[in-house]
C-alpha positions as a Markdown table, in Angstrom:
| # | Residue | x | y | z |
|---|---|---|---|---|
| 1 | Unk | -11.2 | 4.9 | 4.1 |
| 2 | Unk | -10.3 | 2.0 | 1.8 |
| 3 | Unk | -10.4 | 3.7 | -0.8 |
| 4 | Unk | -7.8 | 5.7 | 0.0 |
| 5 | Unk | -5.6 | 3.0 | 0.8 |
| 6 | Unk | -6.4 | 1.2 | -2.9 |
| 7 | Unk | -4.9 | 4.4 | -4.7 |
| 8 | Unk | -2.5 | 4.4 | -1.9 |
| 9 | Unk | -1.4 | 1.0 | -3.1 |
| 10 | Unk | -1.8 | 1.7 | -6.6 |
| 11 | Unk | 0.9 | 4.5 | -6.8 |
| 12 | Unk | 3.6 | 3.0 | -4.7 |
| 13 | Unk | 3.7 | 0.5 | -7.3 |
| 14 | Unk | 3.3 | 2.0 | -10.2 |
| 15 | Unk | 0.2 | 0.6 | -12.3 |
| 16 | Unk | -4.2 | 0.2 | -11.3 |
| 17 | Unk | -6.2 | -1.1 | -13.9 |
| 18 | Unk | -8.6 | 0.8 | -14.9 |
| 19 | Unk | -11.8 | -1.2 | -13.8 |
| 20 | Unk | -10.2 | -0.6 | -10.2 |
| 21 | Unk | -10.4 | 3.1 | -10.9 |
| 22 | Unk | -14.0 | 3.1 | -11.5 |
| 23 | Unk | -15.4 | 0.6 | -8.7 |
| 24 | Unk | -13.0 | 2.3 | -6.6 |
| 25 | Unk | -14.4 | 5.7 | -6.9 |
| 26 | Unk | -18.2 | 3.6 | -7.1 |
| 27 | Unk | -17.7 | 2.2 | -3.6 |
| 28 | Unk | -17.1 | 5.2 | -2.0 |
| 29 | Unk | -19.9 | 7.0 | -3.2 |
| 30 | Unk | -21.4 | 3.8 | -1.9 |
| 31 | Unk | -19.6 | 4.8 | 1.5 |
| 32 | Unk | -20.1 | 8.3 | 2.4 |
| 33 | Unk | -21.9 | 9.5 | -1.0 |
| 34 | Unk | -20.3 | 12.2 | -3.4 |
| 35 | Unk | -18.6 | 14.0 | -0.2 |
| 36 | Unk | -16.0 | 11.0 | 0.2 |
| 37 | Unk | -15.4 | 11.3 | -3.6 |
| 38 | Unk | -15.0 | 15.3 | -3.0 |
| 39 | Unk | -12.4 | 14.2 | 0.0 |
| 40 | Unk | -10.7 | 11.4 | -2.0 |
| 41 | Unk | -10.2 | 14.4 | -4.7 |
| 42 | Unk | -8.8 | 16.7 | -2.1 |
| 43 | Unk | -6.4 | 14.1 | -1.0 |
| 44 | Unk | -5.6 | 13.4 | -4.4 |
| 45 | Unk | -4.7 | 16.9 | -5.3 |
| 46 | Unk | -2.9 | 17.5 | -2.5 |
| 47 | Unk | -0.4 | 14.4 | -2.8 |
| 48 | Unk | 0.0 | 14.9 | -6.5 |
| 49 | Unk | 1.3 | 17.9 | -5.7 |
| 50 | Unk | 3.5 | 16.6 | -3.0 |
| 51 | Unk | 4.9 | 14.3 | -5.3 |
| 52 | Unk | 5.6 | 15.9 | -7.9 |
| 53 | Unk | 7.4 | 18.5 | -6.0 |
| 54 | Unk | 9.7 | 15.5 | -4.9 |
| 55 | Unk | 9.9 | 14.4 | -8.4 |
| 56 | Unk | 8.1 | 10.9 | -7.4 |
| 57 | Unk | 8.4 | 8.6 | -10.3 |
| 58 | Unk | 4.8 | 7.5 | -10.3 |
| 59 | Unk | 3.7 | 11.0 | -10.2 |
| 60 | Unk | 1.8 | 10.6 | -13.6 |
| 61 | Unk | -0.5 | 7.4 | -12.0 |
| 62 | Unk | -1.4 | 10.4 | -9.1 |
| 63 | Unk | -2.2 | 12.6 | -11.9 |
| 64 | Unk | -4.6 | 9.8 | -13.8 |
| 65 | Unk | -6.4 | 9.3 | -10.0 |
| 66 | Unk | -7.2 | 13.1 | -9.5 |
| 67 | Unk | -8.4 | 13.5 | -13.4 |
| 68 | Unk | -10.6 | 10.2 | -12.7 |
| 69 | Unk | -11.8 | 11.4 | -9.9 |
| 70 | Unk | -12.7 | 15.0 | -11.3 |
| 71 | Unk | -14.3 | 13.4 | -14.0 |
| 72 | Unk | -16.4 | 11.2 | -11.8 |
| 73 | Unk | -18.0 | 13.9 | -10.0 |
| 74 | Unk | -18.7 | 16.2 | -12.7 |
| 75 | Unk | -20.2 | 13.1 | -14.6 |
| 76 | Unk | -22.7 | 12.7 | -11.3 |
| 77 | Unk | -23.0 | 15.8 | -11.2 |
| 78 | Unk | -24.3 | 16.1 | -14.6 |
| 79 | Unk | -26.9 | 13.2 | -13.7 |
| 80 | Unk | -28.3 | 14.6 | -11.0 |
| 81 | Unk | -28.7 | 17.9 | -12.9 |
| 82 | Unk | -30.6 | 15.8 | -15.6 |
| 83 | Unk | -33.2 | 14.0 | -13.3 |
């Protein structure tokens, strides 16, 4: 999934920008619909985890992924509920 290797890419060096964030997240709900955003926030909670267990230094830019990615799905969520 690319978008796993954008984040990926975005933690071993330390920064994203926060447009990437959001069209990130958009294209895979392009992809595979809200499931790969459910997988990608799996992923994500599993490898902060993993990293901050190892005391990763770019544990923190993990962290922001997993809340962005929360906060993506309950904000869908909430749409859908409104239609």
């Amino acid at each position: 999934m690319r978008a796993l290797d954008i984040i990926a890419e975005s933690i071993r060096v330390g920064f994203v920008h926060p447009t990437t964030v959001k069209n990130t997240l958009i294209e895979a709900e392009n992809e595979g619909g809200l499931s790969a955003v459910r997988r990608i926030e799996r992923q994500l909670s599993l490898g902060t985890n993993a990293l901050r267990e190892r005391q990763h230094p770019h544990t923190a830019l993990a962290q922001t992924w997993l809340s962005a990615s929360r906060a993506y799905l309950i904000t869908q969520a909430e749409r859908k509920h409104a239609v």
